[in-house]
C-alpha positions in Angstrom: -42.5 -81.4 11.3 -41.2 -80.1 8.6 -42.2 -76.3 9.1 -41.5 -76.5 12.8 -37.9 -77.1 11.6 -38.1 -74.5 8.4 -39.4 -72.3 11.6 -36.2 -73.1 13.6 -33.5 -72.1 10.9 -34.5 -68.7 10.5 -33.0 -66.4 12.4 -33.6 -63.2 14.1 -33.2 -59.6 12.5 -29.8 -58.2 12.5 -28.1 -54.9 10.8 -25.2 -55.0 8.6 -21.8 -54.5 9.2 -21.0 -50.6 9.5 -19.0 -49.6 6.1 -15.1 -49.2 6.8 -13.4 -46.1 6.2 -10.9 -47.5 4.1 -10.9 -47.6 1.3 -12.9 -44.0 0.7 -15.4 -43.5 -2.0 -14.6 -42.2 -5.7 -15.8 -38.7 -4.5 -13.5 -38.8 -1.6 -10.8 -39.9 -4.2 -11.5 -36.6 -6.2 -11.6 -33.7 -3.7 -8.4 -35.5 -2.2 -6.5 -34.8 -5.7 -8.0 -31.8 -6.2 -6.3 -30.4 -2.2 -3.5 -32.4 -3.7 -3.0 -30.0 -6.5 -3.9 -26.8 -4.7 -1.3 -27.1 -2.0 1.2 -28.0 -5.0 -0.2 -24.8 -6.7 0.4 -22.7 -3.4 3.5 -24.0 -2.7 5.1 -23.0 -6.1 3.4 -19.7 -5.4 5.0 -18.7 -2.5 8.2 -20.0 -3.7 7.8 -18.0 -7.0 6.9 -15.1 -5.3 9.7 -15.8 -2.4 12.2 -15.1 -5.3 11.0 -12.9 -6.5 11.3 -10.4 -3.9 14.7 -12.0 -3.0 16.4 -8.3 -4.1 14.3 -6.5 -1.2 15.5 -8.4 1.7 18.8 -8.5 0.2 18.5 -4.3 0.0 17.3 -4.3 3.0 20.3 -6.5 4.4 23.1 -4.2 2.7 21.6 -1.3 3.9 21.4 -2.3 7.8 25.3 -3.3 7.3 26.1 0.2 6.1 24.5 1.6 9.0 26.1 -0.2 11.2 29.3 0.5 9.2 27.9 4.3 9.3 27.7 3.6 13.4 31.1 2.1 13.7 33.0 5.2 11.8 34.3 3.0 9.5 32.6 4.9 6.5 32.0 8.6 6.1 28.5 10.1 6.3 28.7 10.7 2.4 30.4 7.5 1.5 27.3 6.4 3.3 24.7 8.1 1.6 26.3 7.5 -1.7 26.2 3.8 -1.3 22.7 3.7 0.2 21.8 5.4 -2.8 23.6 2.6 -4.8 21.7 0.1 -2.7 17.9 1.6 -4.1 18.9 2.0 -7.0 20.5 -1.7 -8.0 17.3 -2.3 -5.9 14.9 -0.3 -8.9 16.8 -1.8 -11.7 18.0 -5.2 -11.3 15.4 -6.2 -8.5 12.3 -4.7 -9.6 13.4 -4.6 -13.4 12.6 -0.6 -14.1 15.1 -0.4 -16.4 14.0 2.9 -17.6 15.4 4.0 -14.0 18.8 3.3 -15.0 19.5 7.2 -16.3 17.1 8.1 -13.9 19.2 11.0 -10.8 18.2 14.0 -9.5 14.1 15.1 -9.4 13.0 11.7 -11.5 14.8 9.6 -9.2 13.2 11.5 -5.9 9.7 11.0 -7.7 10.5 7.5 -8.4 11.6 6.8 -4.8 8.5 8.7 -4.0 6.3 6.6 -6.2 7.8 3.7 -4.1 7.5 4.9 -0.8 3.8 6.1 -1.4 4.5 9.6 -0.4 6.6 12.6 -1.3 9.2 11.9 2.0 11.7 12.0 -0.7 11.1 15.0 -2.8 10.3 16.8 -0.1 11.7 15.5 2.9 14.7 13.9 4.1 15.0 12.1 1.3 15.6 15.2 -0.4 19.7 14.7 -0.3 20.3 11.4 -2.4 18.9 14.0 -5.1 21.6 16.8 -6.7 22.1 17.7 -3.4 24.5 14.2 -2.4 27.4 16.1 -4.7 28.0 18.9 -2.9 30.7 19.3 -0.8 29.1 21.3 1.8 25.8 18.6 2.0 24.0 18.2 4.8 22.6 15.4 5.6 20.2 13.8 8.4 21.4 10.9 8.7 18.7 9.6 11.2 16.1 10.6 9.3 17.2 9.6 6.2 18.1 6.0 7.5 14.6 5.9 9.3 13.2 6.8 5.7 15.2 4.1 3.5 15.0 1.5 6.3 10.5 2.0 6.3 11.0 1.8 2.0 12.7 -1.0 2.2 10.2 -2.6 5.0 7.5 -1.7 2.7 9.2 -3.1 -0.5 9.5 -6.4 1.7 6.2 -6.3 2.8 4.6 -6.4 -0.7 5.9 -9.9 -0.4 2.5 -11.0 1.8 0.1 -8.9 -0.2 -1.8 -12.0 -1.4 -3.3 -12.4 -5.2 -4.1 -15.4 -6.6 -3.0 -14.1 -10.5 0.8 -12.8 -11.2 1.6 -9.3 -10.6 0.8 -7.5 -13.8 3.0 -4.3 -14.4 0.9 -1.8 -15.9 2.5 -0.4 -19.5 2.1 3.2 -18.0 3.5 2.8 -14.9 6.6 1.2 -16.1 7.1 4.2 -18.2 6.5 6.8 -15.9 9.5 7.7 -13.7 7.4 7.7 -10.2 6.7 4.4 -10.9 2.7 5.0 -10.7 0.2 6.4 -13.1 1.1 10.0 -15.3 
């Protein structure tokens, strides 16, 4: 009698309960923190790197108000390209920090601007007139072309915003020393 009850008590195979997802294994723990600090690290990256072209958009902001300003006669066509030139250069010296552009007029500032743009448009195109030329009294100046050429600069200056790297920019000792802003 006795086994037919030791017989009775046991009971029939069952499986266990199925593991919760809360609270998640040490592992899980780990890679959380670790996306944790990248997206920190990427969000203080773009913000960084938000400031720092802060100076472009704001270039890019003056020199859409003096062509409409330019558009509206309320300013001169030189009194125009004089202050557009303003605009780059506060652009290349307090925004991008090439100080040694500060002396920089005439051919070295065209080469400069070139440097920027990527090709000689400046030097040797319409460009040509925020060089020695912009002091003349009888100066010509295209000022379609030219606002066409600052407003794709600019553009481009802003656009080096989404170039993605995942170190700092590192300025290059010879091309901050060279006035066309790329190697001699």
């Amino acid at each position: 009698m006795m086994e037919s009850e030791l017989l009775n008590q046991l009971r029939d195979i069952h499986l266990p309960q199925a593991p919760l997802w809360w609270p998640p294994a040490p592992g899980w723990w780990v890679l959380a923190a670790l996306g944790l600090c990248l997206l920190a690290w990427g969000i203080v990256r773009l913000w960084h790197r938000w400031r720092r072209f802060r100076p472009a958009r704001t270039a890019r902001q003056l020199h859409r108000r003096l062509t409409l300003e330019l558009r509206g006669d309320s300013i001169a066509p030189a009194a125009w390209l004089h202050r557009t030139n303003e605009v780059l250069k506060r652009l290349a010296v307090h925004g991008l920090g090439h100080r040694e552009m500060i002396p920089a007029w005439g051919d070295d500032w065209l080469r400069y601007l070139d440097g920027r743009y990527g090709e000689p448009a400046f030097s040797r195109g319409a460009g040509r007139c925020l060089g020695p030329a912009r002091f003349r009294r009888d100066a010509e100046v295209d000022v379609q072309a030219l606002d066409g050429l600052v407003s794709r600069l600019l553009d481009r200056e802003c656009r080096r915003f989404w170039r993605f790297s995942l170190l700092p920019a590192v300025r290059r000792k010879d091309a901050a020393t060279s006035p066309a802003g790329g190697s001699p």
